[in-house]
Every structure is written in C-alpha cells, then in structure tokens.
SETI-417052 format. One record per residue: residue number from 1; x, y, z of N, C-alpha, C, CB in turn. Coordinates in nm, 2 decimals, m for minus. Glycine has a CB too. Layout:
BEGIN
{NUM {X Y Z} {X Y Z} {X Y Z} {X Y Z}}
...
//
This chain:
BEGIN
{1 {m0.07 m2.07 m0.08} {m0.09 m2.06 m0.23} {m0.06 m1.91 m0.27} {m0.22 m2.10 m0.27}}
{2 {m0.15 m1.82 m0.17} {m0.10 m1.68 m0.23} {0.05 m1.62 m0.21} {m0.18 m1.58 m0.16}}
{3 {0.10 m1.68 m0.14} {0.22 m1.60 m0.10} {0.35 m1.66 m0.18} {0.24 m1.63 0.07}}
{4 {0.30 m1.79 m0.23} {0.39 m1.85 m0.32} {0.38 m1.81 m0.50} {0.36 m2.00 m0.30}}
{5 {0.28 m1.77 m0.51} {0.24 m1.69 m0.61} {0.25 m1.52 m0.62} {0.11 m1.73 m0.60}}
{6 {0.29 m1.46 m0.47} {0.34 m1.31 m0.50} {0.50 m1.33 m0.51} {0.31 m1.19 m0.35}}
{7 {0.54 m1.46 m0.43} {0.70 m1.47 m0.49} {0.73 m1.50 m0.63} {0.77 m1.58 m0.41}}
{8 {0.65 m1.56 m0.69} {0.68 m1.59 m0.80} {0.67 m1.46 m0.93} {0.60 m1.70 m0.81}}
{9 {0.58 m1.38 m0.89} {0.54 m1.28 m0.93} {0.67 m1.14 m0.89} {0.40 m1.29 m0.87}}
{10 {0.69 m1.16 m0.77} {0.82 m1.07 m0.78} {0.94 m1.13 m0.85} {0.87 m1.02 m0.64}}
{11 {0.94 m1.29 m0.92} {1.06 m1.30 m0.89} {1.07 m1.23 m1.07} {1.13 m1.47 m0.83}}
{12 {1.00 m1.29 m1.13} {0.96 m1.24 m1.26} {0.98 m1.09 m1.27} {0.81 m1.26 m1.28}}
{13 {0.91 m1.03 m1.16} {0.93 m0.87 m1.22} {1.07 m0.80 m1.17} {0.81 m0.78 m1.17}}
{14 {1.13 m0.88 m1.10} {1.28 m0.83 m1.05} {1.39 m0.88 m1.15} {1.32 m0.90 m0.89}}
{15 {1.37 m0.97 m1.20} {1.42 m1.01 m1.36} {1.49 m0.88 m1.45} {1.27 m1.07 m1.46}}
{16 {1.58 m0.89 m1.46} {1.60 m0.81 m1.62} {1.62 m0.91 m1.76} {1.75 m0.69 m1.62}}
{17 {1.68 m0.85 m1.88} {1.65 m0.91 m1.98} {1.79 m1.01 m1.97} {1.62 m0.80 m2.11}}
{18 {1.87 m1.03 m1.88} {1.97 m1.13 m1.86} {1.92 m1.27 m1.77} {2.08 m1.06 m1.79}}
{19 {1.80 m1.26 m1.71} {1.75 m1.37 m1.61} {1.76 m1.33 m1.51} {1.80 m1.48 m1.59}}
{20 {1.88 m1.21 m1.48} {1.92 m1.20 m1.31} {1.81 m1.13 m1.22} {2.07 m1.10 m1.28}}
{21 {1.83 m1.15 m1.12} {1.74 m1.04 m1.06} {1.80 m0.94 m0.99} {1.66 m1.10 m0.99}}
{22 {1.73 m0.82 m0.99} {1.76 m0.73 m0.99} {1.78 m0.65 m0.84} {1.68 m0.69 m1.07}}
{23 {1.88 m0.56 m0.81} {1.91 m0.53 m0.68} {1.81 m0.48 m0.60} {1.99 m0.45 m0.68}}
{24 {1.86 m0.50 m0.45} {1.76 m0.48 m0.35} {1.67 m0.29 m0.36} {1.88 m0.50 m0.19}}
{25 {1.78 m0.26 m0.45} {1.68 m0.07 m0.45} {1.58 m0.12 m0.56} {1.79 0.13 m0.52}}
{26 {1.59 m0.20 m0.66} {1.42 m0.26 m0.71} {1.37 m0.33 m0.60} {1.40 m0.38 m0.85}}
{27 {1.36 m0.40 m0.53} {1.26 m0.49 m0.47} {1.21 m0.38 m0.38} {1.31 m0.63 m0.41}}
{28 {1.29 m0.28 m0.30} {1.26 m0.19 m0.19} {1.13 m0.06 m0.28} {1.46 m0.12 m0.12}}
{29 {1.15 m0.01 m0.43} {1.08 m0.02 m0.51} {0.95 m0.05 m0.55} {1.13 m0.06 m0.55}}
{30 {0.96 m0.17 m0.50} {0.80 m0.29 m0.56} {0.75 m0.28 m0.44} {0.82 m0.49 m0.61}}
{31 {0.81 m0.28 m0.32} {0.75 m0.31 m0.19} {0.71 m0.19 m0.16} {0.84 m0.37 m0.09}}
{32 {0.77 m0.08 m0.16} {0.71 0.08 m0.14} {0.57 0.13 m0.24} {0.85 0.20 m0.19}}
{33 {0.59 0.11 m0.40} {0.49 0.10 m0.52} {0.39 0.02 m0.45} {0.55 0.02 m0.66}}
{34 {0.36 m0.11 m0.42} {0.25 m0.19 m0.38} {0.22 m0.18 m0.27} {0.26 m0.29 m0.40}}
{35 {0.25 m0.11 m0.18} {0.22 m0.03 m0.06} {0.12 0.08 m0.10} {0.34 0.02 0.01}}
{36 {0.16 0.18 m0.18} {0.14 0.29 m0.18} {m0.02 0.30 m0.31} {0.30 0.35 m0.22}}
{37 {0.01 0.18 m0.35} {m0.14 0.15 m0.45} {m0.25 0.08 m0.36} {m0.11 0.02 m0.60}}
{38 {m0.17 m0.03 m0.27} {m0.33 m0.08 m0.17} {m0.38 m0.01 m0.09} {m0.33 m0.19 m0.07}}
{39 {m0.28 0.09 m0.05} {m0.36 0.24 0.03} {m0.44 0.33 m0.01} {m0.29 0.34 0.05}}
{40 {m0.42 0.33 m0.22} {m0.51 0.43 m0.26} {m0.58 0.37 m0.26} {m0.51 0.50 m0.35}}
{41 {m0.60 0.25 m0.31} {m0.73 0.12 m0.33} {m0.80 0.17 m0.20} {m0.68 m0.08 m0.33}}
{42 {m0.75 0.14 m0.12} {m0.82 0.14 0.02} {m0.86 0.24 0.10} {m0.75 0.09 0.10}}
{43 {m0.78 0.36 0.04} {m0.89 0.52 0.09} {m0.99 0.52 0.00} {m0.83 0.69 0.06}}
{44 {m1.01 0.49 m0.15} {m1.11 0.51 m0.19} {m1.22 0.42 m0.15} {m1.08 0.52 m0.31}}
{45 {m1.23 0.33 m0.13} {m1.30 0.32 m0.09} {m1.39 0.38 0.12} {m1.27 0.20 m0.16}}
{46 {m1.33 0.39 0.19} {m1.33 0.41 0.30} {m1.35 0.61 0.30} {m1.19 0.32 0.35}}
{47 {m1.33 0.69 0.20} {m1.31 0.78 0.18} {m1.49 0.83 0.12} {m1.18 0.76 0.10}}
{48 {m1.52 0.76 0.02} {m1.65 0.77 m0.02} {m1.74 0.73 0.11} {m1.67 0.68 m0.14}}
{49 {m1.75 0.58 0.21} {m1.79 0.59 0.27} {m1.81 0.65 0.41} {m1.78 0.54 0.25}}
{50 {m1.71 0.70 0.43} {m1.73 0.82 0.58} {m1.74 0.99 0.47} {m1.52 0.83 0.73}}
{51 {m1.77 0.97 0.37} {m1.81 1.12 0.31} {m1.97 1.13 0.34} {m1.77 1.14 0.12}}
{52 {m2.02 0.99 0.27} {m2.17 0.97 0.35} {m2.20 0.95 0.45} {m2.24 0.90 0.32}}
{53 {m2.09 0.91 0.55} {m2.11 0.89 0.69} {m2.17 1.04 0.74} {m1.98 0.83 0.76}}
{54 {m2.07 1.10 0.70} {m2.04 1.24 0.75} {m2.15 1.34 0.71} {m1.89 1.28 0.69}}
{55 {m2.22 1.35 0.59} {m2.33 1.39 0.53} {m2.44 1.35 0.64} {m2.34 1.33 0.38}}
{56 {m2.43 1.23 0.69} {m2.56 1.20 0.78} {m2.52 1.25 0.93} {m2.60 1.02 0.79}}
{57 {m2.45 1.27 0.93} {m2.39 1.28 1.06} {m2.29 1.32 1.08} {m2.38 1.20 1.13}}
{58 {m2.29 1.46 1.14} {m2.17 1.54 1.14} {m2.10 1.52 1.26} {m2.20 1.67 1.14}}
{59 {m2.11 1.44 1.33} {m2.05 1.39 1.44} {m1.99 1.31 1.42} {m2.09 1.36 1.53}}
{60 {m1.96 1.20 1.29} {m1.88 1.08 1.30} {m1.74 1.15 1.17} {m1.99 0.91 1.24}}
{61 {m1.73 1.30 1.20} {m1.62 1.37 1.14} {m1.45 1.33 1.17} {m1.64 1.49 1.18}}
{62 {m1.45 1.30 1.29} {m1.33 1.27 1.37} {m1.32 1.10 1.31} {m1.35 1.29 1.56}}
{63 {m1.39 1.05 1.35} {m1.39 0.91 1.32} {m1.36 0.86 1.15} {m1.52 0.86 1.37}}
{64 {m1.40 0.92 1.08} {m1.41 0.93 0.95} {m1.25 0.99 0.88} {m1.53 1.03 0.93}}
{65 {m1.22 1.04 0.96} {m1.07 1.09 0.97} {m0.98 1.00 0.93} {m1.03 1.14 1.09}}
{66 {m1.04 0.98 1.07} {m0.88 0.87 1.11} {m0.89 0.79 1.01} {m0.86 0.77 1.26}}
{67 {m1.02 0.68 1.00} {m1.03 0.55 0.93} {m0.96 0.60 0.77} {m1.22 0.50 0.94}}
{68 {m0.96 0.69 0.72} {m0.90 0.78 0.60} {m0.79 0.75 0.59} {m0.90 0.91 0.60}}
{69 {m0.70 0.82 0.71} {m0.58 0.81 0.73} {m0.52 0.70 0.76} {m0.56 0.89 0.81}}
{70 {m0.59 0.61 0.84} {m0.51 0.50 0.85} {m0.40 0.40 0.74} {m0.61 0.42 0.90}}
{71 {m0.54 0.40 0.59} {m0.45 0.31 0.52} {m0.28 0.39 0.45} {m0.57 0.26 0.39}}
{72 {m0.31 0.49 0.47} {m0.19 0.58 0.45} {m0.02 0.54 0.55} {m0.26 0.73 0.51}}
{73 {m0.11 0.54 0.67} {0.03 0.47 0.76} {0.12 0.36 0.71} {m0.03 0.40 0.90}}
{74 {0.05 0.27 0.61} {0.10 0.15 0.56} {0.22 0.21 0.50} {m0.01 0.06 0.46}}
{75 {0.22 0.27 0.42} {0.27 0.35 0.25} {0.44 0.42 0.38} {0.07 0.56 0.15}}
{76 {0.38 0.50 0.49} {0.47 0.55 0.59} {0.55 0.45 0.65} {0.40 0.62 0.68}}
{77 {0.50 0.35 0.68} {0.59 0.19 0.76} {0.66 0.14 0.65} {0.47 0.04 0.84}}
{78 {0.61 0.16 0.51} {0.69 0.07 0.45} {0.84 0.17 0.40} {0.59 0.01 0.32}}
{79 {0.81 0.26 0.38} {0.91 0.36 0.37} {0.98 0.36 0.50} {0.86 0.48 0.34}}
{80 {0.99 0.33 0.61} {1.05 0.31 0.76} {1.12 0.17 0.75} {0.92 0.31 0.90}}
{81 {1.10 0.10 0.68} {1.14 m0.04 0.59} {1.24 m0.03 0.56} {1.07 m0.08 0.47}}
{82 {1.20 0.05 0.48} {1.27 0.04 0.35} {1.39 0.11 0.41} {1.19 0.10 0.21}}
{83 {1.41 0.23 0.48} {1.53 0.31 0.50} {1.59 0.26 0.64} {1.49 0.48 0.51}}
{84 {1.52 0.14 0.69} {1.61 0.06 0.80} {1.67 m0.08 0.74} {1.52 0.02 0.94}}
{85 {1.66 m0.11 0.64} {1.68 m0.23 0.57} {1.77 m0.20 0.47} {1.56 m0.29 0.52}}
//
C-alpha cells in the first residue's frame, strides 16, 4: 500500500503543467531531497538523545557519534546513486 502510494506521489510531483513527466535529473532530485530530509528527521532525533546519553555518561561519547553519523550515510549512498545511475 505504501509503496504504491510513494509512486503515485512521485508520479504527481514529476508532472509538469503539460502531464508529462519530468526527466530523470528531477526524479534523481526527489530521491537525493528525501534522503537528505529523513536524515535530518533522524539526527534530530538520535542527536538529542545521545546528548543526554552523553551528559550521563561520558563514556558512551564514541557510541553517540557514530549512531549521529549514521543517518547521514543514507544522504552519501544516495548521492553514489545518483552519480552511478
């Protein structure tokens, strides 16, 4: 259901004001953009929580790190995507 519903949703926003849809550097675009927003969604939250991790415990600094960094990699693969595609 969801996945038939993000297609439908790109197909709409790949649209211009003729019906067509629009070339692969928009969709490569949408796919880099919505990468790059569920990552911030997803440090913030993960970001606040190892700040208090880290407040209690200065040892889970390294760990707190990474888990930071991780959702970032996404935003980096999709851009590796995008310039092999």
């Amino acid at each position: 259901m969801s996945l038939e519903l993000a297609s439908e949703v790109g197909n709409v926003v790949l649209q211009n004001e003729n019906g067509a849809l629009l070339g692969p550097d928009a969709a490569a675009a949408l796919a880099v953009g919505l990468a790059a927003l569920a990552a911030g969604y997803a440090e913030r939250s993960i970001g606040s929580a190892a700040v208090g991790a880290m407040a209690e415990n200065e040892d889970l600094f390294v760990k707190g790190l990474i888990l930071t960094v991780l959702p970032e990699t996404l935003v980096v693969l999709a851009l590796v995507v995008v310039v092999l595609v």
